[in-house]
C-alpha positions as CSV (number, residue, x, y, z in Angstrom):
1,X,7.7,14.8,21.1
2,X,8.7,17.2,18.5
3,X,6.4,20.4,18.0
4,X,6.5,18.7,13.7
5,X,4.3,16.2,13.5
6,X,2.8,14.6,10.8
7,X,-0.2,12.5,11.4
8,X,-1.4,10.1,8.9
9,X,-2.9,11.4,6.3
10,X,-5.6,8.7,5.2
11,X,-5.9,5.8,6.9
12,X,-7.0,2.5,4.6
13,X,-7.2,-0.7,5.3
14,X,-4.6,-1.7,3.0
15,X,-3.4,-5.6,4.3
16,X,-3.5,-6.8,1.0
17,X,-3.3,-5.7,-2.5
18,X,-4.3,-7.2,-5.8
19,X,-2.3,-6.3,-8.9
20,X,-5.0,-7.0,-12.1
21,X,-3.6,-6.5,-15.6
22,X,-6.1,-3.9,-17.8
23,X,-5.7,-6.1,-20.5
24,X,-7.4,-9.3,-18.6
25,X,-11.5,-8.0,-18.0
26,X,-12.0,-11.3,-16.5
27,X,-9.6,-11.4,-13.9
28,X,-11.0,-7.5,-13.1
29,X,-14.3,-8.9,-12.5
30,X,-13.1,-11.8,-10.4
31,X,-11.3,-9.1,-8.1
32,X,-14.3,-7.3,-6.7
33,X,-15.4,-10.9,-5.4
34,X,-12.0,-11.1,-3.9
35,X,-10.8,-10.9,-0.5
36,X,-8.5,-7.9,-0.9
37,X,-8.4,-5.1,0.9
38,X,-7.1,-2.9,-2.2
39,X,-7.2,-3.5,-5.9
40,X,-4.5,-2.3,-8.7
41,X,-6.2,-2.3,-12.2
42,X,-2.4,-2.0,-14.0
43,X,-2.1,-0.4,-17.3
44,X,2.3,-0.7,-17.0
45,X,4.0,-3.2,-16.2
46,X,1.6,-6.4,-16.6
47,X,0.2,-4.6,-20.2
48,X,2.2,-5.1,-23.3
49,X,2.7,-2.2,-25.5
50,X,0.1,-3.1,-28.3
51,X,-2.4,-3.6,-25.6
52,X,-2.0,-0.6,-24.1
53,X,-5.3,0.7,-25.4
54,X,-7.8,-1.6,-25.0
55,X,-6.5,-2.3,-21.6
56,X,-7.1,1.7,-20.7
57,X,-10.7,1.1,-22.2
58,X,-11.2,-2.7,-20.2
59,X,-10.0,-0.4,-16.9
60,X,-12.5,2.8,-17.8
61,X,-15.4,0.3,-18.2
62,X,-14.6,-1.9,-15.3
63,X,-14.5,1.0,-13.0
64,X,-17.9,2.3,-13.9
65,X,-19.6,-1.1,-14.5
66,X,-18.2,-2.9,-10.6
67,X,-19.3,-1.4,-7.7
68,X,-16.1,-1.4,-5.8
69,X,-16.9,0.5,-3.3
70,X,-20.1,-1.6,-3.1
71,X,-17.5,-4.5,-2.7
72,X,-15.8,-3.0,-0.1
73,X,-12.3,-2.2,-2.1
74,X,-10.6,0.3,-2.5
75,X,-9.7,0.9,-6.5
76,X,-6.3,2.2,-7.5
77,X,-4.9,2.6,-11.0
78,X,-1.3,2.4,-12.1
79,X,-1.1,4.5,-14.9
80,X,2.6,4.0,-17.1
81,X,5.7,5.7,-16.5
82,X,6.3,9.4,-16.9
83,X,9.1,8.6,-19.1
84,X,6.2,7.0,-21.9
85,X,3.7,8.6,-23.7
86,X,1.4,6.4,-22.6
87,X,1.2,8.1,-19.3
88,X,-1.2,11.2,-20.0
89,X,-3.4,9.8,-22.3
90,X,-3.7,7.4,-19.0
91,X,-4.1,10.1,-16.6
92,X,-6.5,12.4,-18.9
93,X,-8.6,9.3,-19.8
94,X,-9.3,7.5,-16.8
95,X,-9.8,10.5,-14.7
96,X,-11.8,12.2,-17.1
97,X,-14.3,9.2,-17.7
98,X,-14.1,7.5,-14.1
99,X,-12.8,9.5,-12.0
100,X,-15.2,9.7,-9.3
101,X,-15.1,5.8,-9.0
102,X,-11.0,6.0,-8.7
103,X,-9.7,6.2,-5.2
104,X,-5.8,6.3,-6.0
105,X,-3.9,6.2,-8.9
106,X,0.0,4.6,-8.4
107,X,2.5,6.3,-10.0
108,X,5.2,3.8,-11.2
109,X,9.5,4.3,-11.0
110,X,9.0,8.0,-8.9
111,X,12.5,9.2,-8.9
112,X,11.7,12.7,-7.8
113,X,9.4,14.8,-6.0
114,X,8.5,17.0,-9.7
115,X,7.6,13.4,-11.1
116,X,4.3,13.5,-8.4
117,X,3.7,17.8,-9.1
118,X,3.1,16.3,-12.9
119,X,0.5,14.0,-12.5
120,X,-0.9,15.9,-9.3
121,X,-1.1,19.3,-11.3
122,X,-3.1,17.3,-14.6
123,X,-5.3,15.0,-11.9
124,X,-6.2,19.0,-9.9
125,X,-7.3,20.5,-13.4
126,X,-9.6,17.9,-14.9
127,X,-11.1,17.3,-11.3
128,X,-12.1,21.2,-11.6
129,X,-13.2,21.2,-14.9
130,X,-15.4,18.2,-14.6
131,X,-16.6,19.1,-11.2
132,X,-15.7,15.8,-9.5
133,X,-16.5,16.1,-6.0
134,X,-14.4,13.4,-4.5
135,X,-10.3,13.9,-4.4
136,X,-8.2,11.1,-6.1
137,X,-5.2,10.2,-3.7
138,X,-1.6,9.4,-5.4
139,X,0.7,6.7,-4.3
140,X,4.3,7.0,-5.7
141,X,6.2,3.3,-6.5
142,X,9.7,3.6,-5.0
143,X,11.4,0.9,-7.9
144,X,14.5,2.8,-8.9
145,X,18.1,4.2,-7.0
146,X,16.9,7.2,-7.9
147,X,13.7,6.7,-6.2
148,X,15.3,5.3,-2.9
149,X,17.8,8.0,-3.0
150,X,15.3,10.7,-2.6
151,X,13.0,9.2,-0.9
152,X,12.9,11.5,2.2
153,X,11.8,14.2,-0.5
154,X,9.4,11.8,-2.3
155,X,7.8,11.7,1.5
156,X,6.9,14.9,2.0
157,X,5.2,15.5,-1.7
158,X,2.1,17.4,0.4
159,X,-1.5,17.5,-1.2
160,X,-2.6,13.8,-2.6
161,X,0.0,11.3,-1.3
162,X,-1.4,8.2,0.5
163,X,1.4,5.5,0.3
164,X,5.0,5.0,-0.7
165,X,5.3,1.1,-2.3
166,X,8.4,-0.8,-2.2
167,X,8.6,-2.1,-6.2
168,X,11.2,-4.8,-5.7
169,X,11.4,-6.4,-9.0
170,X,12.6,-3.0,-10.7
171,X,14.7,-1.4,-8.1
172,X,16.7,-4.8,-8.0
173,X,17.3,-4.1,-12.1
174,X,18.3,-0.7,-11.1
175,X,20.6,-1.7,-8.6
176,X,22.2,-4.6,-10.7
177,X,21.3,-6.9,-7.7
178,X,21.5,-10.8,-8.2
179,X,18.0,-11.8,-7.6
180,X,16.4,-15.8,-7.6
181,X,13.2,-14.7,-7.4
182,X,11.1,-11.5,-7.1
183,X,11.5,-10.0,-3.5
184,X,13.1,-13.3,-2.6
185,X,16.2,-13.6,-0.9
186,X,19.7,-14.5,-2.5
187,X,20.8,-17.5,-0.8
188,X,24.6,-15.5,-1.3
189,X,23.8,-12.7,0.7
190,X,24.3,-13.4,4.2
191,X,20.6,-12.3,5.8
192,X,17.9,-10.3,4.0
193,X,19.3,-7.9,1.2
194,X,16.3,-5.7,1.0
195,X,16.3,-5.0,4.4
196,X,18.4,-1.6,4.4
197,X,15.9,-0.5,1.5
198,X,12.6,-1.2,3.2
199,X,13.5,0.1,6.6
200,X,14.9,3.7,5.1
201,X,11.8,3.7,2.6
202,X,9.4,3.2,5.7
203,X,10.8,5.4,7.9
204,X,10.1,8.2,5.2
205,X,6.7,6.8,5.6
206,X,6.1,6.9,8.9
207,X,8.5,9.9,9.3
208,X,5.6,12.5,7.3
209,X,2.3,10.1,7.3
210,X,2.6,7.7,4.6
211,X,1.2,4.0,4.4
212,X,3.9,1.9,3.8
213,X,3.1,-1.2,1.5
214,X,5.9,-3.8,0.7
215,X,5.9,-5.1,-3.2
216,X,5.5,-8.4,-5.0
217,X,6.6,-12.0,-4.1
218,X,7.4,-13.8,-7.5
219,X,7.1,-17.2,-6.2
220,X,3.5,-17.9,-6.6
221,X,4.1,-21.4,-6.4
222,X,5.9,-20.9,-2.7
223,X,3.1,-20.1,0.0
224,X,6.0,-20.3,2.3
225,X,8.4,-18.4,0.8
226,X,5.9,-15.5,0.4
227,X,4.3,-15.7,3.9
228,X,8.6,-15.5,4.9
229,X,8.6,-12.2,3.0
230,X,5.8,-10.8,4.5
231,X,6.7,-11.2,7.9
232,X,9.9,-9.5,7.7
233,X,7.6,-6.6,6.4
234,X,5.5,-6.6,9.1
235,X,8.2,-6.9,11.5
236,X,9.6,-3.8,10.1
237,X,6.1,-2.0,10.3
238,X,4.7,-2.6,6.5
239,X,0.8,-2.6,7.1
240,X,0.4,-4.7,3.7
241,X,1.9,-6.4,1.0
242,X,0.7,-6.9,-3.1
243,X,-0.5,-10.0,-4.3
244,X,0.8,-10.6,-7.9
245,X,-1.6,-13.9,-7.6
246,X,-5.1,-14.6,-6.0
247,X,-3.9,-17.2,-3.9
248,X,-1.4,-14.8,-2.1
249,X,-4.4,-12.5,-1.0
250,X,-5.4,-14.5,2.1
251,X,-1.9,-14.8,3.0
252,X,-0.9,-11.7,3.4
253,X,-4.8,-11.2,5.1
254,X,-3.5,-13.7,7.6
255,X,0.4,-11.8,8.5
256,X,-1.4,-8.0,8.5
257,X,-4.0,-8.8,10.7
258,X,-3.2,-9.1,14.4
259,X,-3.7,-12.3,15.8
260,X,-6.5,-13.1,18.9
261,X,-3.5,-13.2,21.3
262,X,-1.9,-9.8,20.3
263,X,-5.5,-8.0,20.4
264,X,-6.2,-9.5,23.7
265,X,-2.3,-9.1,24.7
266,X,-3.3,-4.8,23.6
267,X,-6.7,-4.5,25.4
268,X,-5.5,-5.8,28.7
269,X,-2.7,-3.3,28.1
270,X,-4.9,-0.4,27.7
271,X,-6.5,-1.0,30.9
272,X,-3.4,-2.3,32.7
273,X,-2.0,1.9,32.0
274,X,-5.4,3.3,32.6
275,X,-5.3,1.5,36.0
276,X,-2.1,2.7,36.5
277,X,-2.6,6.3,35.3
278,X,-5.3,6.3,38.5
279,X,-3.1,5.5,40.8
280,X,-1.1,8.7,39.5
281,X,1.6,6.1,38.0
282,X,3.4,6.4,34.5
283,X,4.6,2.8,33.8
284,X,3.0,-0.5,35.1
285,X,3.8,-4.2,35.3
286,X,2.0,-6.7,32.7
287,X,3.0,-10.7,32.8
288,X,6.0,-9.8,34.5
289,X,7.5,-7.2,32.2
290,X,7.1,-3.5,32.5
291,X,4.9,-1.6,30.1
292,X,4.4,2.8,29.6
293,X,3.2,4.9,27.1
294,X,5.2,3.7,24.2
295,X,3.3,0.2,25.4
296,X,0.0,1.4,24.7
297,X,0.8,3.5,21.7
298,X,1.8,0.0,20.2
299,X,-1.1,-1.8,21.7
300,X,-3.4,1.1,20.0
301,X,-1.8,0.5,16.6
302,X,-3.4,-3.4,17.3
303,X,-7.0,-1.9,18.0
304,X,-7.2,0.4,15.3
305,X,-6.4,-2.3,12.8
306,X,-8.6,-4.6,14.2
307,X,-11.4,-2.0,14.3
308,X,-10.5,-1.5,10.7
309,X,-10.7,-5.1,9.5
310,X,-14.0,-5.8,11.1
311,X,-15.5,-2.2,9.8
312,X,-14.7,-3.8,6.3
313,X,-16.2,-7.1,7.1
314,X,-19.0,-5.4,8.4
315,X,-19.1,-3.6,5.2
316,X,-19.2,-6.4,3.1
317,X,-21.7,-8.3,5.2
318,X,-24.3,-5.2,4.4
């Protein structure tokens, strides 16, 4: 193991992840009651520009009205684009008026390390002036070539940064890419054409201790074809997806969360080394195939999520 090592630097359950337009105060209040592990309140993408506003004003309230944390979410905000003016009346707004309900905000289309410094170095000045005691994380929305480009760099952005999210929908306008649906697959391409993309952007993840969260799924009327899209993530390592709808929430509950066989597949593997570490051995045998350290680190990765998921149940149960 290399003498650099970065450990992860704030570990969330983070299976699933509700985006809720600001404009819609409805929907917001239907999404503490939700099964989501994480919540986006959007104020970009899903807000058109003469809503912009209000929808700022709908997110401010709902943060300090719902008890999220009560709820058992975690609350992120995705303020608009640095390249709007919308942006830092966002920032300066919401942090200034709720900021010790907010537990990220998402910064949209991060094409370069000085884009996180920004909002960072506003979010570090109105926390000290108001006296907020809790620290608001960032999470930087990889949706551009220039994003994916630097992405390594975007990594190691120190202080705040929780996550790195894979924004399909954009980064395929960015890249001219022939899309039939958003995150979908082009029946042209021969296998998955996102692939290259979400593997380099996760190994900057894992690489300087980043949670890695895979984007939307357009097709809200195809179960299937989202379920499809998030087990290539999770085969790749993704520990979550968003849903754009509330129907995909349970889904991609059901492909983050390790299954009864692999948790009992990683406890007998724990003790299977353990056994073996006894009997002063480095490697042992499990259902006929060889298993070592690597083995168990994997097999902890199981435990530790499915620690996590019932701590949250648990939570919500109280």
């Amino acid at each position: 193991m290399s003498h650099t090592l970065y450990n992860l630097r704030k570990a969330r359950l983070h299976r699933s992840e509700l985006a809720v337009p600001g404009s819609n105060p409805s929907m917001i209040e239907k999404a503490a009651q939700s099964e989501a592990d994480y919540i986006f309140l959007d104020l970009e993408d899903a807000v058109a520009p003469p809503e912009k506003t209000k929808a700022r004003a709908n997110v401010i309230q709902a943060l300090n009205d719902i008890d999220w944390r009560g709820a058992g979410k975690t609350v992120s905000v995705r303020i608009n684009g640095l390249d709007t003016h919308y942006m830092y009346r966002d920032v300066v707004e919401v942090v200034e008026q709720a900021g010790e309900k907010v537990d990220t905000l998402l910064v949209p289309k991060v094409g370069v390390p000085a884009d996180l410094y920004m909002v960072d170095a506003m979010v570090s000045q109105i926390e000290q002036g108001k006296g907020f005691k809790n620290r608001i994380g960032l999470e930087a929305l990889i949706e551009t070539s220039l994003g994916m480009a630097n992405v390594e760099a975007i990594a190691q952005y120190p202080n705040r940064m929780e996550a790195l999210h894979f924004g399909v929908a954009d980064y395929a306008a960015s890249l001219r890419s022939r899309t039939v649906v958003i995150g979908g697959l082009n029946p042209d391409y021969p296998g998955d054409q996102w692939h290259a993309s979400l593997t380099r952007m996760l190994v900057a993840c894992r690489a300087y201790g980043l949670r890695a969260i895979d984007g939307p799924f357009g097709g809200i009327d195809d179960p299937e074809g989202y379920k499809d899209s998030a087990r290539r993530a999770a085969a790749l390592g993704y520990e979550g997806k968003w849903a754009i709808h509330p129907s995909q929430i349970t889904l991609a509950n059901e492909i983050f969360s390790p299954t009864e066989k692999e948790v009992e597949k990683a406890e007998r593997t724990v003790v299977a080394l353990k056994e073996a570490e006894e009997q002063g051995k480095g490697a042992a045998s499990l259902d006929g195939k060889m298993i070592d350290a690597a083995s168990e680190r994997m097999a902890r990765n199981i435990l530790v999520t499915r620690d996590a998921i019932k701590a949250a149940a648990d939570a919500r149960k109280s």
